[in-house]
N, C-alpha and C positions, 0 to 999 in steps of 0.2 A: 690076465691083465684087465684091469679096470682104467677107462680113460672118459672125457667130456671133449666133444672136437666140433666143430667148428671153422667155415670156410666161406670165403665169399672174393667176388671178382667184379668190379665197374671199369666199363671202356671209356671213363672218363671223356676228352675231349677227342678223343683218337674215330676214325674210322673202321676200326677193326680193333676188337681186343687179341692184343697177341701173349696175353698170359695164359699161363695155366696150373694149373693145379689139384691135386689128390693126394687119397693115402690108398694104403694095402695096409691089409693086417689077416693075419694066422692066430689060432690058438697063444702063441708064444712069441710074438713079435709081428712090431709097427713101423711102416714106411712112410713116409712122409715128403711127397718133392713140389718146387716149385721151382715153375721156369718162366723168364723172362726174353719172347724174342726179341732179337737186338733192330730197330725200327729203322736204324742206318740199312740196313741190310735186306736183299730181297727173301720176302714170303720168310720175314722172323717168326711166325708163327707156326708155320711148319716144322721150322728146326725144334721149336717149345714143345711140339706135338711129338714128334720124335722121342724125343728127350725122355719125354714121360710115358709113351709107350716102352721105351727100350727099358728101363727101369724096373717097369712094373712087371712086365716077363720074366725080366732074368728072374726077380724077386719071387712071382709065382714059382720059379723053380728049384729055386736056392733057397725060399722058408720049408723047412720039413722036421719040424713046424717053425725053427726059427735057420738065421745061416750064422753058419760055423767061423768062415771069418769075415766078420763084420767091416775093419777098417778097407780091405782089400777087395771085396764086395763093392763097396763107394766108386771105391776110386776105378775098378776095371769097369762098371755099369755108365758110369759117366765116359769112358774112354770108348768103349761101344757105342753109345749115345753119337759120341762125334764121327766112327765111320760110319755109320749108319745116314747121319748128314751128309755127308761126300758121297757115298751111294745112292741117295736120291738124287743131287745136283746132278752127278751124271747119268741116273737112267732122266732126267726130264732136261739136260743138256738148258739146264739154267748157267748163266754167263757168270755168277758169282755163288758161293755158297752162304745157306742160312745161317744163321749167329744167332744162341742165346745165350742170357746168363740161366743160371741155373744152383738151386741151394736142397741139401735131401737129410731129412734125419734117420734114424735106423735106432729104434727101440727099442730090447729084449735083456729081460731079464733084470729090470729096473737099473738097466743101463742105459743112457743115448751120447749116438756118436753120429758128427754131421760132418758134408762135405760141402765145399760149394768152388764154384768158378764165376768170376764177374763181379756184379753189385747187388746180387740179391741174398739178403742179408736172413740169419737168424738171431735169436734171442732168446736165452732161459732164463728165468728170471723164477725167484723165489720169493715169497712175501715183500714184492715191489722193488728188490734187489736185484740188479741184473749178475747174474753170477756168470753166465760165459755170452758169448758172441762171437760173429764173425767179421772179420775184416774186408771191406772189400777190396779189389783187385785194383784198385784206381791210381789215379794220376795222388791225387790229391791225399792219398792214404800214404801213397810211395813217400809227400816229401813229410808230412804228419811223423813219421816214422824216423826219417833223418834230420827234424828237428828243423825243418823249412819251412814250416807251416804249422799255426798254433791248432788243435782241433778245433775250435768253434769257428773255422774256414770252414767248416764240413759242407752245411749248406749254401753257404755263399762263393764258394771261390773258383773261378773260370773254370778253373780245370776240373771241377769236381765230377761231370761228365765221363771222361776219359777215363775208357779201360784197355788195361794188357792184357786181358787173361778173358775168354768166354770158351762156348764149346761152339765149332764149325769152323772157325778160324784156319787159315793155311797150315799154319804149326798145329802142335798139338796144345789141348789142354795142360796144365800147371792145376789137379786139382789137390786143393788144401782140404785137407783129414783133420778134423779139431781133437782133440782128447775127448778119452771117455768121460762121461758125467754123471754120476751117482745120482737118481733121481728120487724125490720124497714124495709122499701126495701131497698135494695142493702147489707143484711147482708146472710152470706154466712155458710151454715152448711158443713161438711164433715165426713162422717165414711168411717173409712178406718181398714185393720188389718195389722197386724205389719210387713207384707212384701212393706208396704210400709213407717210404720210410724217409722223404725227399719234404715234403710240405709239413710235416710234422716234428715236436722236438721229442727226441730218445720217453725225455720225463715225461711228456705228457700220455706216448703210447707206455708207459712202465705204470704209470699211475690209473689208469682206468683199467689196465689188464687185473691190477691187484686188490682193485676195490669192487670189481665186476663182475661175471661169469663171460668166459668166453663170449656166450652165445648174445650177449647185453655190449659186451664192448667193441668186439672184431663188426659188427656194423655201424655201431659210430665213430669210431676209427676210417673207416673205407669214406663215410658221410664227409667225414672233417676232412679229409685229406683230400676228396673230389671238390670240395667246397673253396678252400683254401687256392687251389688248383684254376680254377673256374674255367673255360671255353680253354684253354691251352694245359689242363688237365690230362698227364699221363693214364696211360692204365693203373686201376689200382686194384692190387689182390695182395689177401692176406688168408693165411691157415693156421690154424692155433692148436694145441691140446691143455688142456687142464690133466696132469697125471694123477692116477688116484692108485697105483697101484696093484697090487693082490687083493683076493678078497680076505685074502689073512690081513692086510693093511688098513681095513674099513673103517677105521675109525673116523674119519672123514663124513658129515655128516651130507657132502656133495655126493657121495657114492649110493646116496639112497634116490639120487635123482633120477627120473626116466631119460635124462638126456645121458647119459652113463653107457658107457659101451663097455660090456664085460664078455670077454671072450673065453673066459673058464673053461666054459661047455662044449662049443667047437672041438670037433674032429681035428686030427693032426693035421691031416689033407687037403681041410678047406682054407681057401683062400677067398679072401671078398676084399674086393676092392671099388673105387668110385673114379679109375681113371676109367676113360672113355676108350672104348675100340677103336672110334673114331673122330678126327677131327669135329669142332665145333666150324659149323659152316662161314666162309670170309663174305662180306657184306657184297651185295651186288653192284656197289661203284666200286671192288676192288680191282682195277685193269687184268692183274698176274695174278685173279685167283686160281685157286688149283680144283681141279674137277674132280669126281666120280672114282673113276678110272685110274687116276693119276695116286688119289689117298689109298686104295685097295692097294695098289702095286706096291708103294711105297711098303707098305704094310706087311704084305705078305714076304719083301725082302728083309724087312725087320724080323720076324718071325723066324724064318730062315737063317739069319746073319746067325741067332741067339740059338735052335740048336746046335752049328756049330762051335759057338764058344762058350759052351754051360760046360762042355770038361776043363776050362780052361780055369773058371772060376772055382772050381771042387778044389 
């Protein structure tokens, strides 16, 4: 696989950034997640951390070098994800559980297939065509869809806030599986959460992705959307890939760039990834942040949860 990626995260107007985000990749396949924790809710940034731990484990386990069933991979990783939130609330006997949204793409074999729960959104887009997307989980998509709401209410309409669907929630997730996508080089994925995809319009992010390199756009993208935002600015994060293919596909004269990740060479075995072991530290006015102690634990019960359920996923 040949790929150009690209990531970034501003804690906008908030006290605490409760995003997060990474990738994993093997010789033969690329993981992609982004999670948004839900701000209503206590320590959303834990659930976010979770999320992306649980993920990137299974994923350590199940690329060898790539996993065998992709759409059902999604959707069991993200469903782990959510007990694994409920086993933290009750080893730290928190009075409600954390909430995030959360969106992951899965790439092998110049295939991608993405899942998401909530309002954090993806985007592939081809020579400034958006060719698929996701839906989100909202109020305001529900009535879009029964014809009760024109789309350009997108950004404006009360309800656009309101979601049914996250991960930590009492019930269980509702995650949506998109179809698989035939990918070319120079086609262009992006997950992003709604502090960015919220202050901006569709065209405006579809138009500097297609005229720009990842690495040129996805920080003015972040810039405009904090800007636009001003002191009452969400979080804002976004993660991109530029796909380039095989090196039998090189024709692409971006694949001769040094920012170019080609994993040809990679061992079947190795894995490298950029999520974090560990949480990114909560600001020191956070009242309910979580300690030391409390992130290990959490952790090593994650760990745990997932040898148990790696035969479950085979």
């Amino acid at each position: 696989m040949q790929f150009s990626v690209y990531q970034q995260s501003h804690i906008g107007g908030r006290k605490v950034n409760q995003d997060r985000m990474g990738y994993s990749f093997t010789r033969d396949a690329l993981l992609l997640v982004l999670a948004d924790g839900m701000g209503g809710h206590l320590r959303g940034e834990m659930a976010a951390t979770i999320l992306m731990q649980t993920m990137s484990a299974l994923f350590q386990k199940q690329a060898a070098p790539y996993v065998k069933k992709p759409e059902r991979f999604l959707e069991e990783a993200f469903l782990e994800a959510h007990h694994e939130i409920h086993r933290y609330r009750a080893e730290t006997n928190l009075p409600d559980t954390p909430r995030t949204t959360a969106v992951a793409c899965l790439i092998q074999h110049n295939t991608a297939i993405w899942a998401h729960c909530g309002d954090s959104r993806l985007l592939w887009m081809r020579r400034g065509q958006v060719l698929g997307r996701t839906r989100d989980h909202s109020h305001i998509e529900h009535l879009i869809s029964r014809g009760l709401a024109d789309p350009s209410e997108r950004a404006t309409h009360p309800d656009r806030n309101k979601l049914y669907n996250c991960i930590g929630a009492s019930s269980l997730p509702k995650v949506e599986v998109g179809r698989q996508a035939s990918l070319q080089p120079g086609d262009v994925i992006l997950l992003c959460s709604d502090g960015l995809w919220g202050p901006l319009e569709e065209g405006e992010i579809t138009h500097r992705l297609a005229t720009q390199t990842i690495v040129r756009a996805i920080p003015e993208l972040v810039e405009m959307a904090v800007s636009i935002g001003g002191l009452a600015c969400d979080n804002t994060t976004a993660l991109a890939i530029m796909w380039q293919g095989s090196e039998a596909d090189a024709a692409s004269p971006l694949s001769a760039e040094p920012s170019v990740i080609s994993t040809e060479l990679l061992p079947d075995n190795l894995v490298s990834t950029t999520i974090q072991a560990t949480p990114e530290p909560a600001a020191a006015t956070e009242v309910d942040a979580f300690n030391d102690d409390e992130i290990e634990k959490a952790i090593a019960e994650i760990r745990g949860a997932i040898e148990r359920s790696t035969q479950i996923l085979k």
